[in-house]
DRENVONU-641918 format. One record per residue (C-alpha): residue number from 0; x negated, y negated, z. Coordinates in nm, 3 decimals. Layout:
% DRENVONU-641918
@i NUM, c1 X, c2 Y, c3 Z
...
//
This chain:
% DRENVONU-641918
@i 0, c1 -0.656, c2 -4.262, c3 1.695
@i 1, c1 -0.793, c2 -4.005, c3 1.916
@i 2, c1 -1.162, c2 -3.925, c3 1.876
@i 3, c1 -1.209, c2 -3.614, c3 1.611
@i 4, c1 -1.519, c2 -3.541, c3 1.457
@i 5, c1 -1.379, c2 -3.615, c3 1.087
@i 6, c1 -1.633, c2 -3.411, c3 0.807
@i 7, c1 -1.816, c2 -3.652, c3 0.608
@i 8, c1 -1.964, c2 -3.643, c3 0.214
@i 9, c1 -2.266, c2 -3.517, c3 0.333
@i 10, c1 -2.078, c2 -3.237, c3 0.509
@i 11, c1 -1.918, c2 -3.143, c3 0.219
@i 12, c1 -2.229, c2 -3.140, c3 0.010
@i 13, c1 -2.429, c2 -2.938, c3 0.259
@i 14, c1 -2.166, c2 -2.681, c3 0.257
@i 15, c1 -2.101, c2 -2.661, c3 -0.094
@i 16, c1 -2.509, c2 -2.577, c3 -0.065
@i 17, c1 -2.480, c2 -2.292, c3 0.093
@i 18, c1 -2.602, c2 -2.007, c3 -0.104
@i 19, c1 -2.448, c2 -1.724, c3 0.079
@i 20, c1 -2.117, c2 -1.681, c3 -0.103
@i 21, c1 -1.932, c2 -1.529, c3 0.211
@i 22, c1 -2.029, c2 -1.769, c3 0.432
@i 23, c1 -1.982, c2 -2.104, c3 0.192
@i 24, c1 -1.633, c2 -1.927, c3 0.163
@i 25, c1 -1.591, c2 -1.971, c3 0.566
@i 26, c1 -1.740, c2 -2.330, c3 0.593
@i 27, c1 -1.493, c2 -2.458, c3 0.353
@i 28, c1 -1.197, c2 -2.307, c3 0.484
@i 29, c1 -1.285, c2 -2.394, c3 0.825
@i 30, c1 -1.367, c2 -2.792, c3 0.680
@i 31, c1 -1.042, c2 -2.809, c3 0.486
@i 32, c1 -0.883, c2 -2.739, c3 0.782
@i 33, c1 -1.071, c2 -3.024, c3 0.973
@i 34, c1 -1.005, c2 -3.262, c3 0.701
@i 35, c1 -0.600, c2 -3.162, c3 0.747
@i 36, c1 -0.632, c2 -3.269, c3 1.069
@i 37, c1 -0.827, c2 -3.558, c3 0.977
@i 38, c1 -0.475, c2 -3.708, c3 0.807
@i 39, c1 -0.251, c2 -3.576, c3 1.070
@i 40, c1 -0.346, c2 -3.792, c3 1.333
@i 41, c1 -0.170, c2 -4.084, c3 1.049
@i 42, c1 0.112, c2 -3.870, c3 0.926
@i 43, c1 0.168, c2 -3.629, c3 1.230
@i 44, c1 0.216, c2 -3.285, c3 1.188
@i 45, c1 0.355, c2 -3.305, c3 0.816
@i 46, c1 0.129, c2 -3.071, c3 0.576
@i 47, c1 -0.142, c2 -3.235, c3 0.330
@i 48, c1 -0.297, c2 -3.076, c3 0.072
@i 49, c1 -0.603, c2 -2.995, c3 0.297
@i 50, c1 -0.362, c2 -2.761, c3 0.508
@i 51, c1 -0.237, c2 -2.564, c3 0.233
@i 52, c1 -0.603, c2 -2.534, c3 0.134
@i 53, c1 -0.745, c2 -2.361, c3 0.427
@i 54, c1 -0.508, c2 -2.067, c3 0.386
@i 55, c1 -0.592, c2 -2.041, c3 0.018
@i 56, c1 -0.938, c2 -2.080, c3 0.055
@i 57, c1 -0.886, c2 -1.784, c3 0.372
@i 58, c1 -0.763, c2 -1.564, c3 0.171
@i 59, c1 -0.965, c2 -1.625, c3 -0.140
@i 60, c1 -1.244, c2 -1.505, c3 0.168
@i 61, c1 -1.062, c2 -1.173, c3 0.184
@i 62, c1 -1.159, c2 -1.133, c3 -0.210
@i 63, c1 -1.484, c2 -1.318, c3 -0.191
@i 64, c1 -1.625, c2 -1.050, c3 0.075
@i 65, c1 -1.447, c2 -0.768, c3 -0.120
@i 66, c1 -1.266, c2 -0.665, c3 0.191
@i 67, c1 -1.005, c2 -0.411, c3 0.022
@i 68, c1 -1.014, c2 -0.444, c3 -0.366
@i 69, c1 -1.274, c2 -0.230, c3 -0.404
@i 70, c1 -1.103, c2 0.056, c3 -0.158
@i 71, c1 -0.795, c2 0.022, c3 -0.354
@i 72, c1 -0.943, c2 0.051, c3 -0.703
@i 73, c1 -1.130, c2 0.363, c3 -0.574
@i 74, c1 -0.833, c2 0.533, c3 -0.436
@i 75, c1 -0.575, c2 0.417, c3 -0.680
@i 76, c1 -0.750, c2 0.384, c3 -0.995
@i 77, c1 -0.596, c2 0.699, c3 -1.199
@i 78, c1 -0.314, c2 0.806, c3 -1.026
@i 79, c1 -0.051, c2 0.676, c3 -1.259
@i 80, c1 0.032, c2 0.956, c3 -1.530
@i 81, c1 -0.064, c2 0.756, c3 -1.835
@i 82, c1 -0.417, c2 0.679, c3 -1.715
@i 83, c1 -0.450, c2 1.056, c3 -1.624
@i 84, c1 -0.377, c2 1.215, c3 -1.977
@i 85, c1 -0.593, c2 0.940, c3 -2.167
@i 86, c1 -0.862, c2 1.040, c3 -1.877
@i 87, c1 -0.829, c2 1.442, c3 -1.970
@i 88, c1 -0.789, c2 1.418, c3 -2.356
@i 89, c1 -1.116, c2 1.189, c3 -2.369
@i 90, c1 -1.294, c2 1.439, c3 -2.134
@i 91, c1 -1.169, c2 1.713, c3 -2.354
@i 92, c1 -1.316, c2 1.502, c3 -2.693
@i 93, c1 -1.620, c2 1.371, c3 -2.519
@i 94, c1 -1.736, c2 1.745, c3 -2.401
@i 95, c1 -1.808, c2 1.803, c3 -2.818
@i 96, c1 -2.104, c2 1.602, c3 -2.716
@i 97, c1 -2.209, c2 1.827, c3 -2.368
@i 98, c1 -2.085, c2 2.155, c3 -2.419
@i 99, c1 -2.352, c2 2.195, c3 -2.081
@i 100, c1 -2.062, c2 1.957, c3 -1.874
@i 101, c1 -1.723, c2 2.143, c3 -1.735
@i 102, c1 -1.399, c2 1.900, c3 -1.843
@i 103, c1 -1.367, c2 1.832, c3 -1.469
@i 104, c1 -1.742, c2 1.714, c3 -1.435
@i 105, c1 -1.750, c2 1.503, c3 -1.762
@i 106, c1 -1.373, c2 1.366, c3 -1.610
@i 107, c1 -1.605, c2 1.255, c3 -1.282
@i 108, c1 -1.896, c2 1.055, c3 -1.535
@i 109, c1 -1.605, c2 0.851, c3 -1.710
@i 110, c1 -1.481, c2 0.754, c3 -1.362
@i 111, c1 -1.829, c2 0.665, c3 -1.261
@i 112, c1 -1.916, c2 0.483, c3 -1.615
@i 113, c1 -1.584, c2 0.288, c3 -1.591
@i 114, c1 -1.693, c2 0.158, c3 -1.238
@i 115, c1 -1.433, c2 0.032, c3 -1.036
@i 116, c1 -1.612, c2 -0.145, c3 -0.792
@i 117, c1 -1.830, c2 -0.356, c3 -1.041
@i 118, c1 -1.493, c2 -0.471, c3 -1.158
@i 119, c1 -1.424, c2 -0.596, c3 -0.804
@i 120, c1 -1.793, c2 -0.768, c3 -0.808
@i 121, c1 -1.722, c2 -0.918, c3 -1.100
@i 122, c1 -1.344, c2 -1.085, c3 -0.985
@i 123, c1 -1.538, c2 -1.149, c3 -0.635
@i 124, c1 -1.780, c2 -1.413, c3 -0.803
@i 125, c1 -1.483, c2 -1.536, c3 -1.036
@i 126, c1 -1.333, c2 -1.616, c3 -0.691
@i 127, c1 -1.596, c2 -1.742, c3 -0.502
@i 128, c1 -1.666, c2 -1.996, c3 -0.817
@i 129, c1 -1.327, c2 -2.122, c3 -0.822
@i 130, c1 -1.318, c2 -2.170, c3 -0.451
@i 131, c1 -1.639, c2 -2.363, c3 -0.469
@i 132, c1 -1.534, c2 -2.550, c3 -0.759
@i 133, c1 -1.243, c2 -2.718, c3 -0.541
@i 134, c1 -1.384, c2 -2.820, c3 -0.276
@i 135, c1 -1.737, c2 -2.966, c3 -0.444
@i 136, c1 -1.417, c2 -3.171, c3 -0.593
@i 137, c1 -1.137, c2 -3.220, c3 -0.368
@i 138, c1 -1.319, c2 -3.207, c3 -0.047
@i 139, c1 -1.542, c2 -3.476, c3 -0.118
@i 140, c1 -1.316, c2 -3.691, c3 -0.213
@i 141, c1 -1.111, c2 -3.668, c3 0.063
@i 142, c1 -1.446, c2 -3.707, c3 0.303
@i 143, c1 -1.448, c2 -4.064, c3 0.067
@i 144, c1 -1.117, c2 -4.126, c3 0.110
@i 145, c1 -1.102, c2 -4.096, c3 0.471
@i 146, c1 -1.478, c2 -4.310, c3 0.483
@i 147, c1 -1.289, c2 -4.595, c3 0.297
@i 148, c1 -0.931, c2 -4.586, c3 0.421
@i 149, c1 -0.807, c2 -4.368, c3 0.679
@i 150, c1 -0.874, c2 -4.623, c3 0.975
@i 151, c1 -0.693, c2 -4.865, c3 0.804
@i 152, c1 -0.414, c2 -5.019, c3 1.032
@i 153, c1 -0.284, c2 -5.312, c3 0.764
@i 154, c1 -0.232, c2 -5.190, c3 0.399
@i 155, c1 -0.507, c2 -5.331, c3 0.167
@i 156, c1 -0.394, c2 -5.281, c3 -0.203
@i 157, c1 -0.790, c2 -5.423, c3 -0.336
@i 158, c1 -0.898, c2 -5.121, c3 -0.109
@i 159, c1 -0.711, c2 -4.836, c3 -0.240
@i 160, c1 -0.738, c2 -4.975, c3 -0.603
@i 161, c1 -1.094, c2 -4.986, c3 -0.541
@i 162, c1 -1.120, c2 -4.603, c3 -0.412
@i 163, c1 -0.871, c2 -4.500, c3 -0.750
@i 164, c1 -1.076, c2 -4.680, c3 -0.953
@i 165, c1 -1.408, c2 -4.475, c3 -0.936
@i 166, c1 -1.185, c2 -4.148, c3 -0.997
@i 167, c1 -1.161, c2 -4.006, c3 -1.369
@i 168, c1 -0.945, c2 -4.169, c3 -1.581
@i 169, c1 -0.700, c2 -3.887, c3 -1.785
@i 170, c1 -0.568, c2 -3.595, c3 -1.717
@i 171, c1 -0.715, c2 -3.253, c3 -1.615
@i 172, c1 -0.932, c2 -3.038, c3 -1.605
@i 173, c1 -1.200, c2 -3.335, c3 -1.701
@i 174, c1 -0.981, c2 -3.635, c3 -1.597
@i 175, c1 -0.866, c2 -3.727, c3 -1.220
@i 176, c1 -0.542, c2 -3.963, c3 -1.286
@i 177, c1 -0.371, c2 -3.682, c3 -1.050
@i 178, c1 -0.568, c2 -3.746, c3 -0.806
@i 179, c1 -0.564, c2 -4.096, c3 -0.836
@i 180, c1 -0.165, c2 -4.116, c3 -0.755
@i 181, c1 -0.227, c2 -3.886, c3 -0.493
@i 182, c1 -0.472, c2 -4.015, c3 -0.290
@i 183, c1 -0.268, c2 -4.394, c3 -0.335
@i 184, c1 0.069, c2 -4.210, c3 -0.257
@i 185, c1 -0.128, c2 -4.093, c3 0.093
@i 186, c1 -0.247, c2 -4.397, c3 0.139
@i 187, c1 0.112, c2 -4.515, c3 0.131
@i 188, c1 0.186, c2 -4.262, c3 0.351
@i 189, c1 0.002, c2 -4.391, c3 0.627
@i 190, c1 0.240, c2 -4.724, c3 0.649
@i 191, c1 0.583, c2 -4.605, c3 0.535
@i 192, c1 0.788, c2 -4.560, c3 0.923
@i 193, c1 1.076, c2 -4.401, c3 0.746
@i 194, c1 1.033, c2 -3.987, c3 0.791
@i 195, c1 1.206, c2 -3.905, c3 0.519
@i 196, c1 1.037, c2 -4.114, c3 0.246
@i 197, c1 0.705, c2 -4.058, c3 0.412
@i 198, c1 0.803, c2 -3.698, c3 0.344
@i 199, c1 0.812, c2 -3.713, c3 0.015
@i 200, c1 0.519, c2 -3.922, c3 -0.029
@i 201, c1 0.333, c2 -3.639, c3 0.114
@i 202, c1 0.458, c2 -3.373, c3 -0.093
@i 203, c1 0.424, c2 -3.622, c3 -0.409
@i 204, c1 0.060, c2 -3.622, c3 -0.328
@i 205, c1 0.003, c2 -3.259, c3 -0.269
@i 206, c1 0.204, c2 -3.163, c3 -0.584
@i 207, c1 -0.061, c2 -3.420, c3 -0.772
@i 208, c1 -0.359, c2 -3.244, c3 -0.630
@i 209, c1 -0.192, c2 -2.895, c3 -0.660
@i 210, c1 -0.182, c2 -2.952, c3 -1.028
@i 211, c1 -0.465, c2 -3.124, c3 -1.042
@i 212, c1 -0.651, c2 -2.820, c3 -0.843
@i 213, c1 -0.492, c2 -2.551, c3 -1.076
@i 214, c1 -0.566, c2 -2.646, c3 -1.438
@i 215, c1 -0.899, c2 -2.685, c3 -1.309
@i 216, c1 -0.874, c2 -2.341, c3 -1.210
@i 217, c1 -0.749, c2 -2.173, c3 -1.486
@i 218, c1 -1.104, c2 -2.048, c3 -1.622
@i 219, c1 -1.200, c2 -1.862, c3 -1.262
@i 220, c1 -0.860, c2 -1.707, c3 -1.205
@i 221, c1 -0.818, c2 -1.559, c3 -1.581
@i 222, c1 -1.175, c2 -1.424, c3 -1.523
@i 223, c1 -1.052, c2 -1.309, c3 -1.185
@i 224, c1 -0.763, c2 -1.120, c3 -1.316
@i 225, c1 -0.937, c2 -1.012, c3 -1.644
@i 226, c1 -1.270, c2 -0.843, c3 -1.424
@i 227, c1 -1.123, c2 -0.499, c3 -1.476
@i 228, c1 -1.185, c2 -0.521, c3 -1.814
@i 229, c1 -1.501, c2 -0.351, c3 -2.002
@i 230, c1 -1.628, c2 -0.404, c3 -2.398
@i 231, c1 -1.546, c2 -0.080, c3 -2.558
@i 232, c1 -1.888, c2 -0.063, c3 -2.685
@i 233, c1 -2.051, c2 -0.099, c3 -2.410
@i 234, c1 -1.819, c2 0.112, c3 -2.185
@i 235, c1 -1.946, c2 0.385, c3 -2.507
@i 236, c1 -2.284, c2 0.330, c3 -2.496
@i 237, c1 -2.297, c2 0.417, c3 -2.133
@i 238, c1 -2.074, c2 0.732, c3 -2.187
@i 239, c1 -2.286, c2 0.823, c3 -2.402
@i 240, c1 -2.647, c2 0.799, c3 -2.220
@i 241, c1 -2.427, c2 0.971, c3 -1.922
@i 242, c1 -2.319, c2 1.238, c3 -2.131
@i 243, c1 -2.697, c2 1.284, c3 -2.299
@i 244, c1 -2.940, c2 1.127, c3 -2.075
@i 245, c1 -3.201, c2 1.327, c3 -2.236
@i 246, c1 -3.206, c2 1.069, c3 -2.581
@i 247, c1 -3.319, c2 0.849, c3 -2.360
@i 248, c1 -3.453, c2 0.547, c3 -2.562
@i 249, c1 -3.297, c2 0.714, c3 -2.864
@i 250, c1 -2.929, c2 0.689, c3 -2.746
@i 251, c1 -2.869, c2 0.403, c3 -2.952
@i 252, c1 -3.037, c2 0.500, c3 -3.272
@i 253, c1 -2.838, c2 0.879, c3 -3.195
@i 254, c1 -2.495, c2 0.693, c3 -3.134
@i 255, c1 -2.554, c2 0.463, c3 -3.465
@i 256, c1 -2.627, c2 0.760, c3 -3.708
@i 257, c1 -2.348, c2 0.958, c3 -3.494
@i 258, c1 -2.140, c2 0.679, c3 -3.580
@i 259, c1 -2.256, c2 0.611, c3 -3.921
@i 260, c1 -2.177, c2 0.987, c3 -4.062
@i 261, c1 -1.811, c2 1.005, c3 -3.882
@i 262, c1 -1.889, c2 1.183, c3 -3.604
@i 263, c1 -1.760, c2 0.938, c3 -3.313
@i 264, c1 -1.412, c2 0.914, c3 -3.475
@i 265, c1 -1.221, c2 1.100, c3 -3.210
@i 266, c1 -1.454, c2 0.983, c3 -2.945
@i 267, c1 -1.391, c2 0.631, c3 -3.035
@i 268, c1 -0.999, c2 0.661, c3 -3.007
@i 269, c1 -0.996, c2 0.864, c3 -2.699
@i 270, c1 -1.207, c2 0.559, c3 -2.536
@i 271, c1 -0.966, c2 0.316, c3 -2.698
@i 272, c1 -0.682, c2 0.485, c3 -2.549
@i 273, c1 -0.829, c2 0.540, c3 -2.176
@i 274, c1 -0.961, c2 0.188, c3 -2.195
@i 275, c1 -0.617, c2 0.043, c3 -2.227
@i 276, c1 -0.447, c2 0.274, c3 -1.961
@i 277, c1 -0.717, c2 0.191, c3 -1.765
@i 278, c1 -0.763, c2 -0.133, c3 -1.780
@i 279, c1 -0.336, c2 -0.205, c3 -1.773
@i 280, c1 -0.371, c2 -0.012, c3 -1.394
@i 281, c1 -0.685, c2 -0.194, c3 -1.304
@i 282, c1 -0.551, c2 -0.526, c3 -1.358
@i 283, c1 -0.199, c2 -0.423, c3 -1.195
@i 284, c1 -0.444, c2 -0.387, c3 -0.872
@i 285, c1 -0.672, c2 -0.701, c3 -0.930
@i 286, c1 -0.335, c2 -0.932, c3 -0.964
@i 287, c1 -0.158, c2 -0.770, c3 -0.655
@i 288, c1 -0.444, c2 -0.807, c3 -0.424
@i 289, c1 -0.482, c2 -1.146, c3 -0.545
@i 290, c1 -0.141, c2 -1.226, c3 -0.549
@i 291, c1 -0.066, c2 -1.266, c3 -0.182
@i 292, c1 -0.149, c2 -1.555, c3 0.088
@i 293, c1 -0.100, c2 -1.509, c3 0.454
@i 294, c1 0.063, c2 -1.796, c3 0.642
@i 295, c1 0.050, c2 -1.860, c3 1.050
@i 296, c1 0.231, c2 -1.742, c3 1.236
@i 297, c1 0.144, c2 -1.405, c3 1.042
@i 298, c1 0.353, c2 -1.484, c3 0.733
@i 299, c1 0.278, c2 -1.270, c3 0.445
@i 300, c1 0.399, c2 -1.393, c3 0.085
@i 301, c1 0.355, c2 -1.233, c3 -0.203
@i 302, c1 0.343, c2 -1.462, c3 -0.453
@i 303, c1 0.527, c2 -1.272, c3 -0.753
@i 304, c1 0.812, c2 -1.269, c3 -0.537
@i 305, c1 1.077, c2 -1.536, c3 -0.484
@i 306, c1 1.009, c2 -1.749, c3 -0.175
@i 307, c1 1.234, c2 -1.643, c3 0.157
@i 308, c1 1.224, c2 -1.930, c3 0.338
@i 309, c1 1.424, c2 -2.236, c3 0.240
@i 310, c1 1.351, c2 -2.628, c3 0.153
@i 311, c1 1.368, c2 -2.806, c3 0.535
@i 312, c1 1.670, c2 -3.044, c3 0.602
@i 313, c1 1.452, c2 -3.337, c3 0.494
@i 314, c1 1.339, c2 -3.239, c3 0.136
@i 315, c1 1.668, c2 -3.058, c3 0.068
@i 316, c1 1.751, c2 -3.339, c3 -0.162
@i 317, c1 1.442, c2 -3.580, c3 -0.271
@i 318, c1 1.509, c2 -3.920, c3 -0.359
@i 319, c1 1.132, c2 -4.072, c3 -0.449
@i 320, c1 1.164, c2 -4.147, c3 -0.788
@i 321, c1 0.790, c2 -4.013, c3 -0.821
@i 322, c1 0.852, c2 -3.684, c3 -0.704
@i 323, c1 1.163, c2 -3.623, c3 -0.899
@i 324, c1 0.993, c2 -3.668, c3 -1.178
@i 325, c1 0.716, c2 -3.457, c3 -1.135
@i 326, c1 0.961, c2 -3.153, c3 -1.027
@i 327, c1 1.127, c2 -3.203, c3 -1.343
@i 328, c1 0.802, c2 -3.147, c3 -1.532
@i 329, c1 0.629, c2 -2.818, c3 -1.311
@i 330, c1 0.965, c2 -2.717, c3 -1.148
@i 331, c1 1.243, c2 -2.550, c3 -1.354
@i 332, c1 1.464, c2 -2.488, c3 -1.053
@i 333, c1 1.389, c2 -2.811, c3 -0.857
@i 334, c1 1.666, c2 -2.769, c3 -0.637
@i 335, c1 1.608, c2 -2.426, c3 -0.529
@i 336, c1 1.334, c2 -2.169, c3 -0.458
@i 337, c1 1.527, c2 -1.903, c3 -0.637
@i 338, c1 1.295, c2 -1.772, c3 -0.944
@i 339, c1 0.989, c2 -1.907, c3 -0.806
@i 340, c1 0.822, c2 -1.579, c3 -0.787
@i 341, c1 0.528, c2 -1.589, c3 -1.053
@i 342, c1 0.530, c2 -1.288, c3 -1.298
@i 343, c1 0.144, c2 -1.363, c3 -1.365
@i 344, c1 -0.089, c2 -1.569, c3 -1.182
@i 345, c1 -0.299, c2 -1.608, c3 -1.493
@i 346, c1 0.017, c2 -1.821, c3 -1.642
@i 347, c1 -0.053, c2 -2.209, c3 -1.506
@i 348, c1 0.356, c2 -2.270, c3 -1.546
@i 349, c1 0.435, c2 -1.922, c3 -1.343
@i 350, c1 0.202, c2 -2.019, c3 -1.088
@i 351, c1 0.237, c2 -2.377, c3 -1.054
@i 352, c1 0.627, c2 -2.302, c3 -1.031
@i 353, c1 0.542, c2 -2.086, c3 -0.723
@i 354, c1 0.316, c2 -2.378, c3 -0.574
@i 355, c1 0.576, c2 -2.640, c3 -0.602
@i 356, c1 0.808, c2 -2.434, c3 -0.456
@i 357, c1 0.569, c2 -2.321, c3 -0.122
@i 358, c1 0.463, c2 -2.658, c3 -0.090
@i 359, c1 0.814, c2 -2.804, c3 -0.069
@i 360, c1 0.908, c2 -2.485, c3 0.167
@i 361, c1 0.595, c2 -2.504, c3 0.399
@i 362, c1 0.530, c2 -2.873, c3 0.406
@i 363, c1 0.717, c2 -2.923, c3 0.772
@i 364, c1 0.592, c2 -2.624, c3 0.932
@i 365, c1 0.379, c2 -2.729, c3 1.209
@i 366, c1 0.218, c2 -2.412, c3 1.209
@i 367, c1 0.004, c2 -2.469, c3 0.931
@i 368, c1 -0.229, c2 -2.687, c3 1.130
@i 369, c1 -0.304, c2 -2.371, c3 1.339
@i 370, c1 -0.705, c2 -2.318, c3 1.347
@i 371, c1 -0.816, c2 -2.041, c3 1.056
@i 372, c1 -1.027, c2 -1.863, c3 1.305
@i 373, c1 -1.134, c2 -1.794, c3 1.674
@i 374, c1 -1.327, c2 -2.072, c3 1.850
@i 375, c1 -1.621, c2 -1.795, c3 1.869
@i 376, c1 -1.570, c2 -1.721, c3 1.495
@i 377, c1 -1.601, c2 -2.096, c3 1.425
@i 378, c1 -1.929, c2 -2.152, c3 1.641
@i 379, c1 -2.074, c2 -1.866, c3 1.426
@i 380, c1 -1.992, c2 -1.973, c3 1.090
@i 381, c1 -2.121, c2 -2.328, c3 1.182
@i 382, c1 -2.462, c2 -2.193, c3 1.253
@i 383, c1 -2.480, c2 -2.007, c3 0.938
@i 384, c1 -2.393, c2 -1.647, c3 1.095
@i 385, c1 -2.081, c2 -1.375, c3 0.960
@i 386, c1 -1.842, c2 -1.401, c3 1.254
@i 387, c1 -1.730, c2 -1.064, c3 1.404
@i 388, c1 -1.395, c2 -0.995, c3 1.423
@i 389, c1 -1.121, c2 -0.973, c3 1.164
@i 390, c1 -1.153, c2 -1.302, c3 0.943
//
């Protein structure tokens, strides 16, 4: 094997250390995509779960440093029609309570009070919780799997039993039994000589972790897609201090006796009703800036579409008893990509539909293996420093 500097446990514990959000974000992507290479040099240029990874985890980046979410929220946040009436009728009920405020100026404190771009900070740390979450995981126990077995030239069933052994027993989120067939089904992998069924093994293994990966997920990407949203009551408390700063401590005992006698009726429904047009838009942004990955060379998918690209000549038809099996269980079209698109990434079917799908589309492009950033941009993120240049 040629001589590759292959990330150990300890690497993966020092990075999942690192405080710095933006930059843990960078380490891992730029380790998953070591420890892809790390099982190429046994099962050539044929994706593993660790390639698939360092795209996910690159784009999760884009969301983690809050590249464009927030821009978008600002500058699209209120331009569909619904959110714009529920905006000027609660302006128009809200100014009973600041007859000092034009409609137009109490239009701009709603805006302000509904606050966009906490919304983004708030999906942001979803994200970057989720993206640690995998890797403390899955990237250690690859680092241990590669420790025990990946110089292995003679299979050595006590070996690999051993490894599987100290893994979870049951299924996900708290069990690992996914990850236990995986990691033996790559461990297979490294001594099958036929292509084909070496293939399959592969994309056996990265389906397990996939679904492994995403029920585990679940939590952090319905918090994700759900940041948008604020408590009605709190949303009217801080109206209402906006609207009145001069209770000051009062506002609460003042919006409790307001309350109390009847006279937040109208207020109430008008927040009700520019909550939910609010919120419906904000989340329409949250899931479509989340909903895309970028794939070398330049490759855009948006994942609530169908997949373009086709299953390769080799996976066209599967034959590993394994894998057909597990197709017919997260797959509803196993034979074809059509209807992959996922309507809502918050739905674990929806999205691991779409996964399966990629996976089995993607798994013999080369191109994958392509290093995540510049060999500057990886020197810098190694020491600890925010690359320059587009990441």
């Amino acid at each position: 094997m040629p001589i590759r500097a292959i990330p150990t446990i300890s690497d993966i514990e020092r990075i999942a250390a690192v405080p710095d959000a933006v930059i843990r974000n960078l380490q891992i992507t730029q380790c998953y995509h070591e420890l892809a290479l790390a099982m190429a040099e046994r099962t050539g240029r044929t994706a593993n779960w660790c390639t698939f990874a360092t795209w996910a985890s690159k784009q999760a980046g884009q969301t983690i440093r809050r590249e464009d979410l927030g821009r978008a929220l600002e500058a699209s946040l209120g331009s569909q029609a619904s959110t714009q009436e529920a905006l000027h009728e609660l302006a128009r009920v809200a100014r009973q309570l600041s007859a000092r405020l034009g409609s137009e100026e109490i239009a701009a404190l709603i805006r302000k009070v509904y606050d966009p771009q906490a919304a983004f900070v708030r999906s942001s740390a979803a994200v970057a919780r989720g993206n640690l979450k995998v890797f403390a995981e899955i990237g250690r126990e690859f680092a241990r799997f590669y420790s025990a077995c990946l110089q292995d030239q003679d299979y050595d069933e006590d070996k690999i039993t051993l490894f599987c052994e100290t893994l979870r027993p049951g299924e996900p989120p708290d069990g690992q039994d996914y990850l236990r067939q995986a990691f033996r089904n790559y461990y297979q992998g490294f001594f099958e000589v036929d292509k084909k069924q070496q293939t399959e093994l592969l994309l056996l293994a990265n389906l397990q972790i996939g679904y492994h990966e995403q029920t585990r997920l679940q939590p952090e990407i319905n918090e994700a897609l759900a940041a948008a949203v604020i408590a009605p009551d709190i949303f009217t408390r801080n109206l209402l201090q906006a609207l009145r700063p001069n209770w000051g401590s009062l506002n609460d005992v003042i919006w409790y006796v307001l309350r109390l006698f009847g006279r937040l009726t109208d207020l109430d429904s008008a927040i009700t009703a520019y909550l939910a047009a609010a919120q419906r838009e904000a989340q329409h942004i949250v899931t479509e800036s989340m909903m895309t990955i970028e794939l070398p060379p330049q490759e855009l998918l948006r994942l609530g579409d169908d997949l373009a690209a086709g299953f390769p000549p080799i996976l066209e038809h599967v034959a590993n008893v394994g894998l057909l099996a597990l197709l017919a269980q997260i797959d509803p079209t196993p034979d074809s990509p059509s209807q992959s698109g996922a309507e809502f990434w918050g739905d674990l079917p929806d999205r691991i539909h779409f996964i399966a799908d990629m996976f089995r589309c993607y798994q013999t492009r080369a191109e994958l293996f392509e290093p995540p950033f510049s060999a500057e941009q990886t020197a810098d993120l190694k020491e600890g420093r925010l690359p320059a240049g587009r990441l």
